[in-house]
N, C-alpha and C positions, 0 to 999 in steps of 0.2 A: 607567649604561652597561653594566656587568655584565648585569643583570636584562637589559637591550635585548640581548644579545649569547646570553645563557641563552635567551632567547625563540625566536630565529633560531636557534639549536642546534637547539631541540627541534621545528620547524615543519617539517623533514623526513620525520621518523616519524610522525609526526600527519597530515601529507596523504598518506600512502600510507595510513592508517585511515580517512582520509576516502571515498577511490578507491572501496576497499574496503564504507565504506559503502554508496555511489554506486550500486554495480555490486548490492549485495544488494536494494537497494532499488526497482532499474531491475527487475530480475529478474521478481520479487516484484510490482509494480504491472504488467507485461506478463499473467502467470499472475492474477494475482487480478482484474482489470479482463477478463477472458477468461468467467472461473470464475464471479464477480459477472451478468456480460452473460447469460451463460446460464441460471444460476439465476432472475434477475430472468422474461425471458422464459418461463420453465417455469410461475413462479407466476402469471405472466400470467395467460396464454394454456392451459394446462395443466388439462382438466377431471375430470383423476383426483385422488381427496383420500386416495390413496397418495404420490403425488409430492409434493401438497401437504403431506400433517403430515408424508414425510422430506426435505423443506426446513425446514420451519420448525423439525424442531429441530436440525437438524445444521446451520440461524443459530443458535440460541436456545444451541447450545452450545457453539459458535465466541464469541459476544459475548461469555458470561457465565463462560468460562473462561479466566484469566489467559494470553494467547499465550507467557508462560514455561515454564508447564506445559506448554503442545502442544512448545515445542521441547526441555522435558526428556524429554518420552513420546517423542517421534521419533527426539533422540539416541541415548538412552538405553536407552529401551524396547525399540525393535526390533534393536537388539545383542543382546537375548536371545534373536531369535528367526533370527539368524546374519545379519541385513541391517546391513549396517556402511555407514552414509551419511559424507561427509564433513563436518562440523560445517556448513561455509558452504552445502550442500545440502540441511541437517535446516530451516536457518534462515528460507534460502528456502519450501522448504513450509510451516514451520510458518505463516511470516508469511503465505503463500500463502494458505493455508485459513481463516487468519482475515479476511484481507482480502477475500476471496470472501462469505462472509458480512454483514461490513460492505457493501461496493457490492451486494450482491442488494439491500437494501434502497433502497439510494440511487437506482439505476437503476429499481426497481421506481416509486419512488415517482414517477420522472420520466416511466414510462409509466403509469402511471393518471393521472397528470396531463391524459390529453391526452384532448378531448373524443370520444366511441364515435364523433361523424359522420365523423373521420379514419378510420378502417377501412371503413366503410361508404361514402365516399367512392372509397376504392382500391379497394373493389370494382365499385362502379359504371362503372369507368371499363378494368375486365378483369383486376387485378392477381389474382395470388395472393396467400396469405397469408405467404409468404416475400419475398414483392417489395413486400408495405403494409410489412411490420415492416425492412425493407433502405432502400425509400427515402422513406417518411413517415411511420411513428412513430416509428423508433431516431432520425433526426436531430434532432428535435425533444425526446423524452425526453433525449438526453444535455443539449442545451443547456440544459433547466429543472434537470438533474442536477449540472453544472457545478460551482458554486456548494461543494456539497455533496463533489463527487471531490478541489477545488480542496483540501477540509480535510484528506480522508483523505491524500493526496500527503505533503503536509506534513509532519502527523503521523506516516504512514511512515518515513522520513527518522529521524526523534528516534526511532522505534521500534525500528530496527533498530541500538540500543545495547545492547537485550536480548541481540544477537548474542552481545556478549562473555561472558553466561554458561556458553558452552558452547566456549570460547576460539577463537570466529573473530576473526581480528584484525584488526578495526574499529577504530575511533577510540577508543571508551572500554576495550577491550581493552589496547591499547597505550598508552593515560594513564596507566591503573592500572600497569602493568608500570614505567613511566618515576618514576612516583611513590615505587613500592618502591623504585625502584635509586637516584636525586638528589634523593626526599624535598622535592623543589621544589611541592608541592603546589596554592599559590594560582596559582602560576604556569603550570604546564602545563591545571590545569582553566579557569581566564583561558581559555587558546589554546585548548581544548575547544571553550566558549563561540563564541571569535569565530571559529571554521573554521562550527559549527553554523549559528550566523547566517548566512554567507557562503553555504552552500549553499543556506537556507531562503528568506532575502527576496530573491534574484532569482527563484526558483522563483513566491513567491506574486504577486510585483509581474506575472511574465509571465501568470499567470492570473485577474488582475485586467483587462488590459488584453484579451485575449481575450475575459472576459464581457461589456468596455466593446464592444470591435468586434462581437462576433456580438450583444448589443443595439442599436447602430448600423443593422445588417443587416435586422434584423429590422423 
């Protein structure tokens, strides 16, 4: 009964680090699904191999570097150079730019998926090249991409516990903090656990069923 009573104490502070995550999260998949969309389309469609090798490595160095270090460079780094970002707006970009990187790919892959006679078809028929890519390959590219956004989303989510390295106060920011002070340890990381799940599997469950209905459609 305790433990049950300690639990419901601590589930106040923990959903306002959940909000918290919510909200960086939301942020962050708006800007990176933007930043992704574009980049993908550039390596498309894009016949300079300027633009091309400074995409591929500014992915190549988005994936392969820990997005801790980008949010320690952006906190941190550009304080030196007199830009004072607010921790929950370093977090955002950093995750930003890394997330950019990951869907360029993802989106990319769902537009080369899609057979050359769809371009060729919207032209046949008067389109531009802004009006094939508007209303017959992006809707189609995202739907083959789906699948693949569904994970990155998710994973988002758990991601933005990195946050608390640079003390925005998320969920695991405020565990830790609860942890110092009531030493309840199994207990508050337990409520971690089951706020994290809470957020995750209605997320994946509604993204499953959207692949079910635009399969249906199709």
């Amino acid at each position: 009964m305790a433990n049950l009573e300690a639990f419901l104490g601590l589930l106040p502070l923990l959903l306002k680090g959940a909000v918290s995550a919510l909200e960086i999260a939301l942020c962050t998949l708006a800007l990176a699904s933007v930043g992704g969309l574009v980049l993908a389309v550039l390596l498309t469609f894009s016949r300079s191999r300027l633009v091309h090798g400074a995409i591929a490595c500014f992915i190549e160095w988005m994936r392969n570097v820990p997005a801790l270090a980008h949010l320690f460079l952006i906190y941190f780094g550009l304080s030196y150079l007199g830009i004072n970002l607010p921790a929950w707006l370093a977090a955002i970009v950093g995750l930003s730019l890394v997330g950019s990187a990951v869907l360029a790919d993802t989106f990319r892959a769902g537009l080369q998926s899609l057979h050359v006679g769809q371009h060729e078809a919207g032209q046949a028929i008067g389109l531009n090249r802004m009006q094939i890519l508007r209303y017959i390959l992006l809707p189609q590219a995202l739907r083959v991409a789906l699948p693949a956004y569904a994970n990155y989303v998710t994973q988002l989510i758990k991601d933005t516990s990195i946050a608390s390295a640079i003390a925005v106060p998320e969920i695991m920011f405020l565990a830790r903090n609860l942890v110092t002070s009531t030493f309840q340890t199994s207990l508050i990381y337990l409520a971690v656990m089951c706020i994290y799940a809470a957020m995750i599997l209605p997320i994946g469950a509604g993204f499953i069923r959207l692949e079910r209905h635009l399969g249906a459609a199709r």
